[in-house]
N, C-alpha and C positions, 0 to 999 in steps of 0.2 A: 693032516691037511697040507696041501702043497700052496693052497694060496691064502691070501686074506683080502675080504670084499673092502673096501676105503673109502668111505664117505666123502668128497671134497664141497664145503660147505662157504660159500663165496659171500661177501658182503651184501650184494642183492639179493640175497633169499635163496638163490638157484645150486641145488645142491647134483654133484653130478658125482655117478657112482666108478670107482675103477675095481680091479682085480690085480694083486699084487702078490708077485709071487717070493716062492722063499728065496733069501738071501738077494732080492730085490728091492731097491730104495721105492718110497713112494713117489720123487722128482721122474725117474724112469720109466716107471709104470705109467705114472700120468702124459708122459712124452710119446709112448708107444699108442695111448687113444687119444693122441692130437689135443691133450689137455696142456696147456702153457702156461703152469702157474708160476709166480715170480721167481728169478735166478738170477744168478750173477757169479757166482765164484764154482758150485756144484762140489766144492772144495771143504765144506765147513768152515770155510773160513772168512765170508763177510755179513753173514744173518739176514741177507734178503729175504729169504725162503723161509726164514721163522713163522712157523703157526702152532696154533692153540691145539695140544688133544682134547676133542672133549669126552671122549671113551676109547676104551680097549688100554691093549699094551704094545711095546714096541725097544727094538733094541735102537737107543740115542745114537748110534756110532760114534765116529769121531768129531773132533770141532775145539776153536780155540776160544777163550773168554769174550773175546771181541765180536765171535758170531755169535755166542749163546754161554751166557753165564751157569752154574751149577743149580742156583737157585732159580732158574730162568724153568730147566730142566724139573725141580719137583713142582715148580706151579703147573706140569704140565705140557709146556713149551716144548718145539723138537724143532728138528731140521729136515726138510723131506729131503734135499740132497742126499741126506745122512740117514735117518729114520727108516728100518727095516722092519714091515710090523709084524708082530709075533699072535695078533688076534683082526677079527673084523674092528676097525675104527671107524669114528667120526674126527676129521677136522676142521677145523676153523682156519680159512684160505686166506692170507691178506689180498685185496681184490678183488673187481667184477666177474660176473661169467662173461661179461664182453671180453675183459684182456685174457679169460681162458681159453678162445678162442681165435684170439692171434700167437699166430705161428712163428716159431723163430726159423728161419732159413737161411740159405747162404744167398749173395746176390752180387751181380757183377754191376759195376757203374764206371762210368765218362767223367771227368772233371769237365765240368762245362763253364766255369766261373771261378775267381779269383777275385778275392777282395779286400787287402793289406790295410785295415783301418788305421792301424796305427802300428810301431815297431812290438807292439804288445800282445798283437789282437789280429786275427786274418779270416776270414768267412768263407769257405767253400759251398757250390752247390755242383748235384751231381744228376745224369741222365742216368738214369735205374731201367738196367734191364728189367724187363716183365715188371714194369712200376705198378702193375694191378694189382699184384699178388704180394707187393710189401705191404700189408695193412698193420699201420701202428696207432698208436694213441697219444696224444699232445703230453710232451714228457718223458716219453722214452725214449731209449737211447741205442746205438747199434755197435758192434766192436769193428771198430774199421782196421786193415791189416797196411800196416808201415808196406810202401810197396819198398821189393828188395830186400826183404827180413819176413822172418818168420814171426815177428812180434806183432801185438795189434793195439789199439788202443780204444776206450770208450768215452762215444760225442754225442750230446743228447742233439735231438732235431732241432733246429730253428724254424723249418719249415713247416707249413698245416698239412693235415694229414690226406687234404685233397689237390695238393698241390702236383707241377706235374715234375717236378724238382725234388732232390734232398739234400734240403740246406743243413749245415753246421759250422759253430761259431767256435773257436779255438785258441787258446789262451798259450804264445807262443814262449815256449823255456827253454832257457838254453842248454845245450848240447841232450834235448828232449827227441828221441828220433824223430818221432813224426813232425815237431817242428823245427827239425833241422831241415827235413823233406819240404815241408811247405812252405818254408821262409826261400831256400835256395833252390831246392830243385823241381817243384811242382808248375807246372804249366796245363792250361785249357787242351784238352785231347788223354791228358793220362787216365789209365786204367786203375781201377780200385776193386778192391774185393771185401764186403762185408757182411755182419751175421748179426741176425736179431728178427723183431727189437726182444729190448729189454727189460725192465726194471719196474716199480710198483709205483713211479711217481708219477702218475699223469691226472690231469682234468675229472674228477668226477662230473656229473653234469651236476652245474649249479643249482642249489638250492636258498642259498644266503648270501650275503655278503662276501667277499673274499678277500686278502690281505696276501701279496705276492711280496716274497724277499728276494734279494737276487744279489749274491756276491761275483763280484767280475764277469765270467763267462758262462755263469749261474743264471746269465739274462736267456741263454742259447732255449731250456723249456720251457719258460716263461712265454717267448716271442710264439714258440709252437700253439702256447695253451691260449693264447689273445688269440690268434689266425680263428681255432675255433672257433668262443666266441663269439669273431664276428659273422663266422657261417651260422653258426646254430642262433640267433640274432638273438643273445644273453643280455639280458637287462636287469642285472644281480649286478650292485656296486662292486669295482673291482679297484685297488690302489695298490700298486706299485712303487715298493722304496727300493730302489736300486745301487748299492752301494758299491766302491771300490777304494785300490789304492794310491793309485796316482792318478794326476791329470789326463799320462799318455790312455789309463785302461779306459776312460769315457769314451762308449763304444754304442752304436743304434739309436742315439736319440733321435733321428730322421724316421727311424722305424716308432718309436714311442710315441712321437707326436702326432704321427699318419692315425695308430690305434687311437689315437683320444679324439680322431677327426670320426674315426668309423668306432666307435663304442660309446655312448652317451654319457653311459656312468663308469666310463675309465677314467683313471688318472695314475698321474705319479709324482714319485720325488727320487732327485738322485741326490749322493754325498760324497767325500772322498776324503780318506781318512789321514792323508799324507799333513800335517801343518803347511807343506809348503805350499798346497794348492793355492791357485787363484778359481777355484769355484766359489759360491757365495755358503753353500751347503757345507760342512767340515763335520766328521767323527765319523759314527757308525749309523747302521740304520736303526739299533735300538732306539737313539734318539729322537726320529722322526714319525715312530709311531702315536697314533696319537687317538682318544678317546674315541673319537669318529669312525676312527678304521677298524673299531674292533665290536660295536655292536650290542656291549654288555655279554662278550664272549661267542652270540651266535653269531660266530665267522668262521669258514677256511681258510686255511694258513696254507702257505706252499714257499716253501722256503729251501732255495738250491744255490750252494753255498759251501765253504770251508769247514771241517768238521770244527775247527773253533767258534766259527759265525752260528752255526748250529747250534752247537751246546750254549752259544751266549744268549739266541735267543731261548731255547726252551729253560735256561734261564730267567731271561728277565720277566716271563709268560708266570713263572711260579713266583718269582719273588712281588712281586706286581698283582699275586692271588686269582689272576684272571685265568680261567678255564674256556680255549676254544674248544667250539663243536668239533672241529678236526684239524688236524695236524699233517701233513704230511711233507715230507725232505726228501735232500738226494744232496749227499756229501760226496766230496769229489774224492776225499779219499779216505782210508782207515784212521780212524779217531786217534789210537792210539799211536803214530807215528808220525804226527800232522804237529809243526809249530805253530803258535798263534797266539793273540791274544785273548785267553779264554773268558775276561771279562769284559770286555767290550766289542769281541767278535768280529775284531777286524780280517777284512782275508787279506794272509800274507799274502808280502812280496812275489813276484816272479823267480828271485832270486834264492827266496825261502822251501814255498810250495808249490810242486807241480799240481798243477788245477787242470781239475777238467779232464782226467783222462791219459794224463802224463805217466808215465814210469815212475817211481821213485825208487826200488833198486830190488831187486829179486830177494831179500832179506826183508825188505819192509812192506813192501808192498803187498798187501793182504786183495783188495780188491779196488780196480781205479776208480768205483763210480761205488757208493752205498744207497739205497735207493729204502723208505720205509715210511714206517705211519711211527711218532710219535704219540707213548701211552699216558694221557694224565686219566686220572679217576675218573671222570666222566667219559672218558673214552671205555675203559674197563666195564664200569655198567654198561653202554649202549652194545657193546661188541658181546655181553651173555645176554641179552634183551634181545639182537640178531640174532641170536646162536639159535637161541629158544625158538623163533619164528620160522628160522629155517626147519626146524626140526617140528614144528606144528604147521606147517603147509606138506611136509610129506606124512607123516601119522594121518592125521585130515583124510589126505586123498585114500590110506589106506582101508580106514573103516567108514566111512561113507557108505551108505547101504548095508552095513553089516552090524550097526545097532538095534536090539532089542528093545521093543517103548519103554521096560523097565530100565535097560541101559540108558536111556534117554529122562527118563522121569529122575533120574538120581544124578545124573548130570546138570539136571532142570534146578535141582534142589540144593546142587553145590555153589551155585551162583547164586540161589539166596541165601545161602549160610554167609556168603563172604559182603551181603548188604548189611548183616549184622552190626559189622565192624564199622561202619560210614554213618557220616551226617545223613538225617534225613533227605536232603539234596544229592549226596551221594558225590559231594566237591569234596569234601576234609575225614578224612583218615580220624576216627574215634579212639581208636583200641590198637595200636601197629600191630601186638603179635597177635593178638588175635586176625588182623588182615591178612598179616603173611600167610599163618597156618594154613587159612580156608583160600587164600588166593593161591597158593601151592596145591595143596588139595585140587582144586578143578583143574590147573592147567595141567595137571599127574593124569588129571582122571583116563585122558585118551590112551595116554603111554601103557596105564598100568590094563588096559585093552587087549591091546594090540600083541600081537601075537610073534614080539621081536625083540626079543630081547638086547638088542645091542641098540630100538633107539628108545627102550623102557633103562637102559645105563647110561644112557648119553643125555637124558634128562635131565635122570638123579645125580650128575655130576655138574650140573649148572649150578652157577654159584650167583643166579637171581635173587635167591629169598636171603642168602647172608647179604647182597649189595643192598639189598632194599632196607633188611635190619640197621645197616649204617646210615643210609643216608634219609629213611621216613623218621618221625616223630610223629606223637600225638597230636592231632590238630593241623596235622599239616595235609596242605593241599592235594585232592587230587583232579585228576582229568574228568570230569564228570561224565563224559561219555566212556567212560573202562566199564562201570558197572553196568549199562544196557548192552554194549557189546559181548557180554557174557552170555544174556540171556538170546541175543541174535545170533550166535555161534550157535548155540542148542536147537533154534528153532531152525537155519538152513542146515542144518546136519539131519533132522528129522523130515525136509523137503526133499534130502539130495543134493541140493544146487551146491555142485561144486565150487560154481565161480562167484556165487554169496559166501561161500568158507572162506578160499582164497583171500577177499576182498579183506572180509571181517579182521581176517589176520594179520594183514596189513596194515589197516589203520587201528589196528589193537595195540600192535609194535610201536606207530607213531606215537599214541595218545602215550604209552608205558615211557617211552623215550624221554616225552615232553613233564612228564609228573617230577621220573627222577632227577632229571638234571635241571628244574627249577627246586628241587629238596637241596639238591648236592648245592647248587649257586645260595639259595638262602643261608647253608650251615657254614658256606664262605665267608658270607658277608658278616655273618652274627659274629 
C-alpha cells in the first residue's frame, strides 16, 4: 500500500479523514487538505503537535524529551510533525475543527502604531494586507520576521479577532533583535512580513467559569480572548490574576478596566513580585487565587506565562487537590532552559528570561512560544469519553439503515442487561463490574457491526472501561438519564433519524462526562 487512510479526531466530535502517504508525516498530509492542526516547531522539538493514537501503527520518528517523553510514546502518544504511519489510524487532535480550519499563511503588514508603555513593555498594531483572509482564534500567535534578518520571532495577538488592526504586546530584552528593532529603530509606515497563526491556546467557547493567569506580556492573549467575549456577549464569570515583576512591567490596566466596564462578570487582580514595589498586591498569582475563582474545580484555566509560572501553577492546582475542568497554557519558552522560580512561579526578570517570543540562543532555544492542554486525571477520562463519541457519531452514521430487527432486538436487550447493575432509579451503580462489562458490551455492540475494522480497533483500544474501573465504586452515583439514553439510541437507530443518533450521542457524552468526574472529585475528597 502506498498510503494510509488517518483519522483526525478533534475535540468537538468532528472527525475529518486524510490520506497519507509513504514516508509522509501526518502534520504534511494534513497541510496538503488544508487541515491546520496545532504546530509550532514541525521540528520534534517543542510537543505542540502531541496527540493520542488511538489505533493503527506508525514510525515515532525523531523528537527530544522535552517534546515527547519515551513513556509519552508507549501510552500511545506521537508527534504528527514526526509520526509516519505504517497502517490506517485514528487520532486524537488536540483542538477544534474550527482551528483545523484556519489556515496558516504568509502576510504582509504596515506598522500603523507605536506604543512605549513603559522601558519594558511596547505595543504594536498592524494594517494586514488581505485582513480578510487572516482568520485566527483569541490566543494565538503569528511568527513576525525581525525586519533586516532572516530571523522571526513569535507574538500572540492582543487584538479580537474582528478587529480591523493586528495588535501585539512585547516584552522588550535587551540586545533581543526584535526589541532592539522596536525600541530604536521602528517607526509608523514600516513594513513587516508574518506567518500563522499559530498554536493550541486559544478561547474555547465558554461553558463555565473561567480563571485567566497572565505573567508579564502573557496579558497579550488574554486581552485577544476578553475582546471576544465581549463580541460573543459571555456571561460566564471570568477573573483575572495578572502578575509581574517589577513596577515598570505594569502594562494595560486602562485596557482591564474598560473590560470590567464592557463584561459584567469580569474582574481582576494584579500583583508584582519584586519587594521593592510600591503596588498594594506583592508575590505571585498563586496567592491571589481564591475559593471563588475556582468553582469546586468546574472552571477553565488559561494560563500564559513563564514555563516556571506554569509548572508552579499546575503545581499548586495538585498540591491544593483541586482538579480543573480544563487546563490550557502557552509558555513563552522551553521548560527546560527557562530560570525561575519554580515554587512560587515567579516570571523572571527581563534580564533573566527572554519572554514572549525572544531568542534565547540557537543551542537552547527549542521553541519561543509552547502552546498546550495541561493533563490531570479528569482530563484523561473526559478526553477517551470524547474519543469514544467521536468514534460513535461516525459508526452511527455507518449502519443506520443497515440493522436487521434481530440486530436491533439484541441491542434492545444489551441496554437492559446493563439495568441489571443500577438502582432501581437507575442514579447509583449496584455491581461496577458488572456495569462495566454490560456497559462495554452495548457501546461494542455497533463497532463489533460494522464492517471496518480499523474503527472495531480504535474502540477496543479505549481505555473507557479501565477509567471507569478506577474511578466508580459501589453505590456510587450515576447520571440517571445514561440508562434511558441507551434505550433511545436503539429506538432512533430502528427510525433512521439520523439527527436523534447524533443528538443522543451527545448528551450521552455529556451525562458520562458529568457521572465520572463527580466519582473522580468524590475519591478526592475522601
Amino acid at each position: 500500500m502506498t498510503s494510509n487512510e488517518v483519522a483526525l479526531a478533534f475535540e468537538d466530535g468532528v472527525t475529518r479523514m486524510i490520506r497519507v502517504g509513504r514516508f509522509e508525516t501526518i502534520m504534511d498530509a494534513a497541510y496538503k487538505a488544508r487541515i491546520n492542526i496545532p504546530s509550532d516547531c514541525r521540528d520534534g522539538a517543542c510537543g505542540t503537535c502531541k496527540s493520542l493514537c488511538i489505533s493503527g501503527e506508525f514510525d515515532p520518528g525523531d523528537f527530544i524529551d522535552d517534546a515527547m517523553t519515551e513513556d509519552e510514546l508507549d501510552r500511545g502518544y506521537l508527534l504528527t510533525c514526526q509520526a509516519e504511519p505504517e497502517t490506517d489510524m485514528v487520532i486524537e487532535v488536540p483542538g477544534t475543527s474550527e482551528m483545523a480550519k484556519t489556515s496558516a499563511a504568509q502576510f504582509q503588514a504596515t506598522i500603523t502604531e507605536l506604543i512605549h508603555h513603559s522601558d519594558s513593555t511596547v505595543s504594536f498594531s498592524l494594517d494586514v494586507q488581505d485582513r480578510d483572509d487572516l482568520a485566527f482564534l483569541p490566543g494565538q500567535y503569528m511568527n513576525v520576521q525581525v525586519p533586516g534578518t532572516d530571523q522571526q520571532r513569535s507574538y500572540s495577538f492582543s487584538s479580537g479577532t474582528k478587529d480591523d488592526h493586528a495588535s501585539f504586546m512585547v516584552r522588550i530584552t535587551p540586545e533581543g533583535a526584535m526589541s532592539t528593532y522596536l525600541a530604536q529603530r521602528a517607526k509608523v509606515g514600516d513594513e513587516l512580513t508574518m506567518t500563522g497563526p499559530f498554536g493550541s491556546f486559544f478561547l474555547r467557547a465558554p461553558q463555565r467559569r473561567m480563571l485567566l493567569l497572565a505573567g508579564g506580556t502573557g496579558l497579550a492573549p488574554i486581552l485577544s480572548m476578553l475582546e471576544k467575549m465581549v463580541t460573543d456577549n459571555v456571561t460566564q464569570p471570568a477573573h483575572l490574576i495578572y502578575g509581574v515583576t517589577n513596577d515598570i512591567d505594569v502594562v494595560g490596566r486602562d485596557l482591564l478596566d474598560a473590560y470590567v466596564e464592557k463584561l459584567p462578570n469580569f474582574s481582576y487582580t494584579y500583583c508584582v513580585s519584586s519587594p521593592e514595589t510600591t503596588h498594594e498586591n506583592t508575590g505571585y498569582v498563586t496567592a491571589y487565587i481564591q475559593n471563588e475563582h475556582l468553582d469546586d474545580g468546574d472552571v477553565d484555566v488559561y494560563l500564559c506565562g513563564p514555563p516556571a509560572m506554569v509548572n508552579a501553577v499546575e503545581g499548586w492546582f495538585t498540591d491544593e487537590r483541586i482538579t480543573p475542568a480544563n487546563f490550557y497554557f502557552e509558555r513563552f519558552a522551553p521548560k527546560a532552559t527557562t530560570d525561575g522560580d519554580e515554587e512560587t512561579g515567579a516570571p523572571v526578570s527581563t534580564q533573566v528570561l527572554a519572554e514572549a517570543g525572544e531568542q534565547i540562543s540557537a543551542a537552547q532555544a527549542v521553541s519561543t512560544i509552547e502552546t498546550g492542554r495541561l493533563s490531570f486525571r479528569t482530563e484523561d477520562s473526559m478526553a477517551h469519553l470524547d474519543a469514544r463519541m467521536g468514534l460513535e457519531l461516525a459508526v452511527s452514521e455507518l449502519m443506520i439503515g443497515n440493522l436487521s430487527a434481530e440486530q436491533l432486538k439484541r441491542f434492545r436487550r444489551l441496554a437492559e442487561q446493563i439495568q441489571e447493575h443500577l438502582s432501581a432509579a437507575g442514579d447509583a451503580v449496584v455491581d461496577v463490574d458488572g456495569f462495566i462489562r454490560s456497559n462495554d458490551a452495548f457501546h461494542e455492540y455497533l463497532f463489533s457491526l460494522c464492517d471496518n475494522p480499523t474503527f472495531f480497533d480504535s474502540y477496543r483500544r479505549l481505555d473507557v472501561s479501565a477509567q471507569m474501573g478506577e474511578a466508580l465504586a459501589d453505590s456510587c452515583w450515576l447520571a440517571p438519564e445514561i440508562t434511558q439514553e441507551h434505550f433511545d439510541l436503539v429506538d432512533a437507530l430502528e427510525r433512521e433519524d439520523l439527527a436523534a443518533v447524533r443528538q443522543i450521542i451527545l448528551s450521552h457524552n455529556d451525562f458520562c462526562r458529568h457521572t465520572m468526574r463527580t466519582a473522580i472529585e468524590q475519591e478526592v475528597a475522601a
